[in-house]
The first five atom37 places (N, CA, C, CB, O) and aatype in JSON, in Angstrom:
{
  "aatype": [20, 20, 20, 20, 20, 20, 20, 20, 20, 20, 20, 20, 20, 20, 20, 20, 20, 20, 20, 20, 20, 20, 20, 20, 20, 20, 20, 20, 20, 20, 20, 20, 20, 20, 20, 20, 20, 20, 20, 20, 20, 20, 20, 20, 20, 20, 20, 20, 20, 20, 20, 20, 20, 20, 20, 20, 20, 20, 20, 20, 20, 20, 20, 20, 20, 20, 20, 20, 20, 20, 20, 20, 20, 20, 20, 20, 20, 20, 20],
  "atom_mask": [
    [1, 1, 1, 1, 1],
    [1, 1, 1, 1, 1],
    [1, 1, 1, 1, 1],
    [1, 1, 1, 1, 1],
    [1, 1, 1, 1, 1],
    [1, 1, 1, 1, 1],
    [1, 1, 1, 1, 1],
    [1, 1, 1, 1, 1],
    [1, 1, 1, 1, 1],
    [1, 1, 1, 1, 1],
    [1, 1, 1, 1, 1],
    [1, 1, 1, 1, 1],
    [1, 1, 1, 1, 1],
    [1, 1, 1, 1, 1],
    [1, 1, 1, 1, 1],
    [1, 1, 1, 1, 1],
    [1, 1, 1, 1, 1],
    [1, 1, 1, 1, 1],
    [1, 1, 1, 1, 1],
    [1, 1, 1, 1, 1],
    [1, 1, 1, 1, 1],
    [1, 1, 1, 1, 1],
    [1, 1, 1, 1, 1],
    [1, 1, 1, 1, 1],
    [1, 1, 1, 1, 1],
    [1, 1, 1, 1, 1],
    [1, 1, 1, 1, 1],
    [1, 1, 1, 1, 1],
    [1, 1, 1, 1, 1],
    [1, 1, 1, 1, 1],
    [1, 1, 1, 1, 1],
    [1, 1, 1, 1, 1],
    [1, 1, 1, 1, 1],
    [1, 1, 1, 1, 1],
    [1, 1, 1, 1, 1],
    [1, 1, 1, 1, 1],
    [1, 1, 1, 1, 1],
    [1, 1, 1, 1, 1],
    [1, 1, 1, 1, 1],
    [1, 1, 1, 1, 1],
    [1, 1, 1, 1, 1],
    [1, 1, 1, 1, 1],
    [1, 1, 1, 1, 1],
    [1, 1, 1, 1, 1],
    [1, 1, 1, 1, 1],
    [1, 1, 1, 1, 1],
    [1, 1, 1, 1, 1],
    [1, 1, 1, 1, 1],
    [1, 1, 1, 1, 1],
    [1, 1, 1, 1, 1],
    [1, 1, 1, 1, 1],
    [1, 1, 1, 1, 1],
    [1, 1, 1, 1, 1],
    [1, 1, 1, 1, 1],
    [1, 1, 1, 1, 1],
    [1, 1, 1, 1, 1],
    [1, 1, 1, 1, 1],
    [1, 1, 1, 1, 1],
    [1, 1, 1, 1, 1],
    [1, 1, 1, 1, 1],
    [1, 1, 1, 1, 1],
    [1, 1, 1, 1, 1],
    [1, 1, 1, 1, 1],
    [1, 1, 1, 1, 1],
    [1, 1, 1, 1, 1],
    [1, 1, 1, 1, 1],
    [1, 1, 1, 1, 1],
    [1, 1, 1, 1, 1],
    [1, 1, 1, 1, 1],
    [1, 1, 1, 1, 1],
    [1, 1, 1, 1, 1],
    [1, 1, 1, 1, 1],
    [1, 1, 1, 1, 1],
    [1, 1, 1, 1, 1],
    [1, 1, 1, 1, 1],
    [1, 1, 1, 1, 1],
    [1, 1, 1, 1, 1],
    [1, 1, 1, 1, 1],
    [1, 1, 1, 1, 1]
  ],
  "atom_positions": [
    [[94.92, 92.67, 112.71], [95.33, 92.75, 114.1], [94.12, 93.12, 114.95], [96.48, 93.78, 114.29], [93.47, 94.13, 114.7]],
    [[93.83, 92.36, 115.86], [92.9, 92.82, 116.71], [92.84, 93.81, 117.68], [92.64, 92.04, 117.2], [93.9, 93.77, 118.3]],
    [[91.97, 94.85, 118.19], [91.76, 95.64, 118.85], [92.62, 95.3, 119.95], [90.53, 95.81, 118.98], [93.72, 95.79, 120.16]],
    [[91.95, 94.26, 120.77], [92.72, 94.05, 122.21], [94.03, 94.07, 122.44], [92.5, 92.91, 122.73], [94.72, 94.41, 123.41]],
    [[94.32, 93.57, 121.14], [96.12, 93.17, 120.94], [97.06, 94.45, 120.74], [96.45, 92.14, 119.36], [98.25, 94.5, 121.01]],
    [[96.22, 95.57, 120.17], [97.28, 96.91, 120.15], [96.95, 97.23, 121.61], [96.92, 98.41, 118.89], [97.92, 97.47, 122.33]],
    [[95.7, 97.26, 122.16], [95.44, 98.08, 123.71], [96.86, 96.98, 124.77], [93.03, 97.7, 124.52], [97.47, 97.68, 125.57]],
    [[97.17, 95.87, 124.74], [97.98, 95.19, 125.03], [99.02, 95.57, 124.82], [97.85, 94.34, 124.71], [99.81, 95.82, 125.74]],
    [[99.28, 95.7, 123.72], [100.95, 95.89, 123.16], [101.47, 97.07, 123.98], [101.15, 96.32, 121.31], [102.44, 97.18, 124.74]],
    [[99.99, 98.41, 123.35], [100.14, 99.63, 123.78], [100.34, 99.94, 125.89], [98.69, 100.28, 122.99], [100.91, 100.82, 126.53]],
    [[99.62, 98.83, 126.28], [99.98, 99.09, 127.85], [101.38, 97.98, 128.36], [98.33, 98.67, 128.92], [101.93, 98.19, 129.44]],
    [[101.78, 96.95, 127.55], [103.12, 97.27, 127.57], [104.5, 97.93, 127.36], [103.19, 96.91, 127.44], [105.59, 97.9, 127.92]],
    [[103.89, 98.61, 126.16], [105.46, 99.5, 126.0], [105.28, 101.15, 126.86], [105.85, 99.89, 123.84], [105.91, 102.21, 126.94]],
    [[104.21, 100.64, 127.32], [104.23, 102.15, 128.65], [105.25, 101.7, 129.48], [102.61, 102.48, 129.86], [106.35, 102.24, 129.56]],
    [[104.64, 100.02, 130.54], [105.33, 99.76, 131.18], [106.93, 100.15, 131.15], [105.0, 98.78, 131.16], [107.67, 100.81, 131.88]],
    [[107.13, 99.25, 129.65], [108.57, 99.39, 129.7], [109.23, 100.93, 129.55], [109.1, 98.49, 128.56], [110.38, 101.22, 129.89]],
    [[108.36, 101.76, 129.03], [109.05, 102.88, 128.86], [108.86, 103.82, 130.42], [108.42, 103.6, 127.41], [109.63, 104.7, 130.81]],
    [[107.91, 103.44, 130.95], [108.06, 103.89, 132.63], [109.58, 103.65, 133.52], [106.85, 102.86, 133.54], [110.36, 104.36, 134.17]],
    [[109.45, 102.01, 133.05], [110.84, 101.38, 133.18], [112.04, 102.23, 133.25], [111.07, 100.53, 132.08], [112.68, 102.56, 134.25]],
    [[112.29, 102.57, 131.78], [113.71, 102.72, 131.71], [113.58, 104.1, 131.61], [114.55, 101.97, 130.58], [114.64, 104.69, 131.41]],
    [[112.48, 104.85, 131.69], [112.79, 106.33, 132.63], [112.92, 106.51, 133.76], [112.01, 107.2, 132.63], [113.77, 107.36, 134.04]],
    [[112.26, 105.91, 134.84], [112.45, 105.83, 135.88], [114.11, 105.02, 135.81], [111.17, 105.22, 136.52], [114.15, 104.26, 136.78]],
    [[114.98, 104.96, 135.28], [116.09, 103.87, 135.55], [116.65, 105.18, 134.75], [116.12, 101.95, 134.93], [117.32, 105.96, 135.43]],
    [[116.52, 105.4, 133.81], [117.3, 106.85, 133.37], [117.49, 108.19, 134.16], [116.62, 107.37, 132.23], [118.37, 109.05, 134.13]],
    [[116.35, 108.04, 134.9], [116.03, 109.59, 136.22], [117.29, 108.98, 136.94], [114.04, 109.71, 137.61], [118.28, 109.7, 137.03]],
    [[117.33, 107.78, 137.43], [117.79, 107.12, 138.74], [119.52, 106.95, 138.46], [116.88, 105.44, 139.0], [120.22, 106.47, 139.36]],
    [[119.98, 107.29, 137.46], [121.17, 107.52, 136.82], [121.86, 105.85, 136.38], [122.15, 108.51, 137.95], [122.81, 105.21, 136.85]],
    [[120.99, 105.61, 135.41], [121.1, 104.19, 134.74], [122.12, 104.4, 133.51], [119.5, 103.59, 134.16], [122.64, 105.5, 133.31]],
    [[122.27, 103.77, 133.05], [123.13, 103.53, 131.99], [122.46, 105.12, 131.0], [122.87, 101.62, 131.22], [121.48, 105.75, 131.4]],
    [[123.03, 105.38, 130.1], [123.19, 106.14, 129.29], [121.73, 106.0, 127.89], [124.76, 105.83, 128.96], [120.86, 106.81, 127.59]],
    [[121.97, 104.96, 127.47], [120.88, 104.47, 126.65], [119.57, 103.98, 127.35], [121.41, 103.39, 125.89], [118.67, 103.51, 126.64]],
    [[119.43, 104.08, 128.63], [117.9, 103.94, 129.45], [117.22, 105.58, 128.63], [118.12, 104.04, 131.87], [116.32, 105.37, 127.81]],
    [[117.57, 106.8, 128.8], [116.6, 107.43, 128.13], [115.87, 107.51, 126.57], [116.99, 108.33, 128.37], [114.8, 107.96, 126.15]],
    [[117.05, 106.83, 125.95], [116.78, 106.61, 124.63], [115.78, 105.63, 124.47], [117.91, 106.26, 123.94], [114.73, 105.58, 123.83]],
    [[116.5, 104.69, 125.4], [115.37, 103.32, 124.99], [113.67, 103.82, 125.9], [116.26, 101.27, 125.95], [112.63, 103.19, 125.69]],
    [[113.73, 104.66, 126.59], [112.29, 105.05, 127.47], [111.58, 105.79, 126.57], [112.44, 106.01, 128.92], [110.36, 105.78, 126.74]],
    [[112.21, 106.71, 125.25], [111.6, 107.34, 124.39], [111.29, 106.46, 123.24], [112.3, 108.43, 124.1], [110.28, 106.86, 122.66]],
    [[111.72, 105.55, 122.79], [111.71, 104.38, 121.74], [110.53, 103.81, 122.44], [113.15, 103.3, 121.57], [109.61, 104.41, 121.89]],
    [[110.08, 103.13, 123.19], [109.25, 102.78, 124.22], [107.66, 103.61, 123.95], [110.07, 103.2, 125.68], [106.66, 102.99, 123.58]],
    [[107.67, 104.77, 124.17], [107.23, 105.86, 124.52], [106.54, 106.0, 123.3], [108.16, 106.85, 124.97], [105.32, 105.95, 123.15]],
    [[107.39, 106.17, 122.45], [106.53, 105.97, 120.55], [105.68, 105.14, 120.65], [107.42, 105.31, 119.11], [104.49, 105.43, 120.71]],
    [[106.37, 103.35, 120.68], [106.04, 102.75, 120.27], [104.45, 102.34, 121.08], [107.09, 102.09, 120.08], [103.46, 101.75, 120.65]],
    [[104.69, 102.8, 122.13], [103.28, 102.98, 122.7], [102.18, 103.79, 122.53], [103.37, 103.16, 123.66], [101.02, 103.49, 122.84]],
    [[102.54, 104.77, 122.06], [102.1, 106.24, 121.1], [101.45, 105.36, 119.91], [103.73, 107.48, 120.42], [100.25, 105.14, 120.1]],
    [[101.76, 105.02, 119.2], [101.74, 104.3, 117.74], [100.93, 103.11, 117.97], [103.27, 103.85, 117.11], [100.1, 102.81, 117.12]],
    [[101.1, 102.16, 119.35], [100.04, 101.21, 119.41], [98.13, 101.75, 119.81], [100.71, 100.19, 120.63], [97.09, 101.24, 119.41]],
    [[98.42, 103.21, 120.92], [97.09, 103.74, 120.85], [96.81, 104.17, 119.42], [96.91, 104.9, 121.84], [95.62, 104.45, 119.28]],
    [[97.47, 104.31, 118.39], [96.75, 105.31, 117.37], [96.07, 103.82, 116.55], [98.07, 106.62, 116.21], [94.87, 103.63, 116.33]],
    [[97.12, 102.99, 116.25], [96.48, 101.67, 115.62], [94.81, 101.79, 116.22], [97.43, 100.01, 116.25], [93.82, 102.14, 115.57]],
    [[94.88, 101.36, 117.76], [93.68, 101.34, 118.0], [92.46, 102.48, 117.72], [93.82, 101.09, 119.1], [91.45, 102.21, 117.08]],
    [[92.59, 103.11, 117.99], [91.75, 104.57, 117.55], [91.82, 104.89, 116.3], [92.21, 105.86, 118.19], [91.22, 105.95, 116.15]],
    [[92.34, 104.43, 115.15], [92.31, 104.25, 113.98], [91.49, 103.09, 113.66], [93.49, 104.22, 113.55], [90.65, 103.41, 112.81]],
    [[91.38, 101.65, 114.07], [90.43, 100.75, 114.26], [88.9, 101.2, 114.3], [90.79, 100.14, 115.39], [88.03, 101.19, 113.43]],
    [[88.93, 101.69, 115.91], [88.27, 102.29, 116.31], [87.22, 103.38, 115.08], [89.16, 102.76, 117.24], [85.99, 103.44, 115.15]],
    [[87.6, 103.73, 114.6], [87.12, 105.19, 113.88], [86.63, 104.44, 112.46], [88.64, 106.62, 113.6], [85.54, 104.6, 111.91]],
    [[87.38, 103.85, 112.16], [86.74, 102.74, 110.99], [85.33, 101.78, 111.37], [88.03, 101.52, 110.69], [84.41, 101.49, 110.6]],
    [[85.44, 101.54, 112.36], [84.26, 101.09, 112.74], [83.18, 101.93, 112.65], [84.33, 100.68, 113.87], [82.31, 101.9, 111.78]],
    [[83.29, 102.86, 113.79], [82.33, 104.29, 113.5], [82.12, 104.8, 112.42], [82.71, 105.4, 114.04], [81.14, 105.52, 112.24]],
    [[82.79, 104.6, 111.7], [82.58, 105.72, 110.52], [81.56, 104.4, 109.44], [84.63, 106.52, 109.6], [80.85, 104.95, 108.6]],
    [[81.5, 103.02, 109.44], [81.28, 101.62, 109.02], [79.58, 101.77, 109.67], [82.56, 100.25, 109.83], [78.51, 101.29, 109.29]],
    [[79.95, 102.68, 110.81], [78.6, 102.09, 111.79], [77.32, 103.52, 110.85], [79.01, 102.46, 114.43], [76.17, 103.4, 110.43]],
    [[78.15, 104.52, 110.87], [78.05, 105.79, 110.42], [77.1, 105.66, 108.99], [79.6, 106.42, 110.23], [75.97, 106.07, 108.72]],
    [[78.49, 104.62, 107.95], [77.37, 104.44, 106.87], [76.45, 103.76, 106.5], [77.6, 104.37, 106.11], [75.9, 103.92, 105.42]],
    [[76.11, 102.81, 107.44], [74.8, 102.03, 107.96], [73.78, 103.07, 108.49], [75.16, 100.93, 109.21], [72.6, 103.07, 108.14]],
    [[74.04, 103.47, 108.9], [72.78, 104.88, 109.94], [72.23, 105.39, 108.42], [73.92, 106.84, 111.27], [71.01, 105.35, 108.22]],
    [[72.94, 105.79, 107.57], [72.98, 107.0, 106.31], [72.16, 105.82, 105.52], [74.86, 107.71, 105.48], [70.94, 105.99, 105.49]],
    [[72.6, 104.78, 104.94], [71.46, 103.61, 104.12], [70.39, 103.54, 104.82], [71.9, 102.01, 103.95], [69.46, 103.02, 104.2]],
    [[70.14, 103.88, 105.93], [68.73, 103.38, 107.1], [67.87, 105.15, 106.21], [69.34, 103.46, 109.94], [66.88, 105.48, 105.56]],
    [[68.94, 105.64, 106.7], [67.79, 106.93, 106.51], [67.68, 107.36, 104.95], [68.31, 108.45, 107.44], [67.06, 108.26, 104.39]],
    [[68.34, 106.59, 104.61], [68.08, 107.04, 103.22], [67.24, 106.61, 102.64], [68.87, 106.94, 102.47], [66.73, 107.33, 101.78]],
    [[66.66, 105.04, 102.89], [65.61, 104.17, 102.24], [64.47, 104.96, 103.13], [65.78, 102.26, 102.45], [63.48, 105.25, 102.45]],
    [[64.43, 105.33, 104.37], [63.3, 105.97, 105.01], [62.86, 107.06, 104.59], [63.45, 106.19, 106.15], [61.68, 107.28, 104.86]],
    [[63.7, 108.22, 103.72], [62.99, 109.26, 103.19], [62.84, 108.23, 101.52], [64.0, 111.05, 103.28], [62.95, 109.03, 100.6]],
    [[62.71, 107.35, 101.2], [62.38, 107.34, 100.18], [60.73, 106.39, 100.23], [63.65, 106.86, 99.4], [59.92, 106.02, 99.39]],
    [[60.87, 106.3, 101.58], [59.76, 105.25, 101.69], [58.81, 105.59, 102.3], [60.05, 104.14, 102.23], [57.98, 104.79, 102.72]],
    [[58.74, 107.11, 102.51], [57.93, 107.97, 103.56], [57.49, 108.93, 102.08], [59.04, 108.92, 105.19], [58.05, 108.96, 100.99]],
    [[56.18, 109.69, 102.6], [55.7, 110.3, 101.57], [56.03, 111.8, 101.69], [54.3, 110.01, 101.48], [56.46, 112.29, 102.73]],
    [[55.89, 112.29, 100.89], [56.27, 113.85, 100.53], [55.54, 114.38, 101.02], [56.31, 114.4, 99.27], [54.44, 113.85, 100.86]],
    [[55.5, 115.39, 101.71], [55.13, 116.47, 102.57], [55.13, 117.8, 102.19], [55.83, 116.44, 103.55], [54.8, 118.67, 102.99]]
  ]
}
């Protein structure tokens, strides 16, 4: 799954969960707060996908830095 596609997913189920709280405040049907918290997760859960992505990369980028410096103290002389 691509990055963009959870930041997507994730700024739609805000929308919708803005939605049907604001429609739950406004004295909507009964199941508007349920469904604004269902919403609310699932938007919760699309930022973590990403920042879980996210952190895999870094941490990918992380052990590239660590092979760089590692061949450099082996390729540098003792002091």
């Amino acid at each position: 799954m691509a990055v963009h596609e959870a930041v997507e997913r994730a700024k739609e189920f805000e929308r919708l969960a803005v939605h049907w709280a604001r429609n739950a405040n406004e004295g909507g049907p009964p199941e508007a707060a349920a469904l604004a918290q269902t919403f609310g997760s699932l938007a919760a859960a699309a930022r973590m996908e990403h920042m879980a992505s996210r952190m895999r990369v870094l941490g990918e980028q992380l052990e590239a830095v660590k092979g760089s410096m590692d061949t450099l103290r082996r390729k540098l002389p003792d002091r």
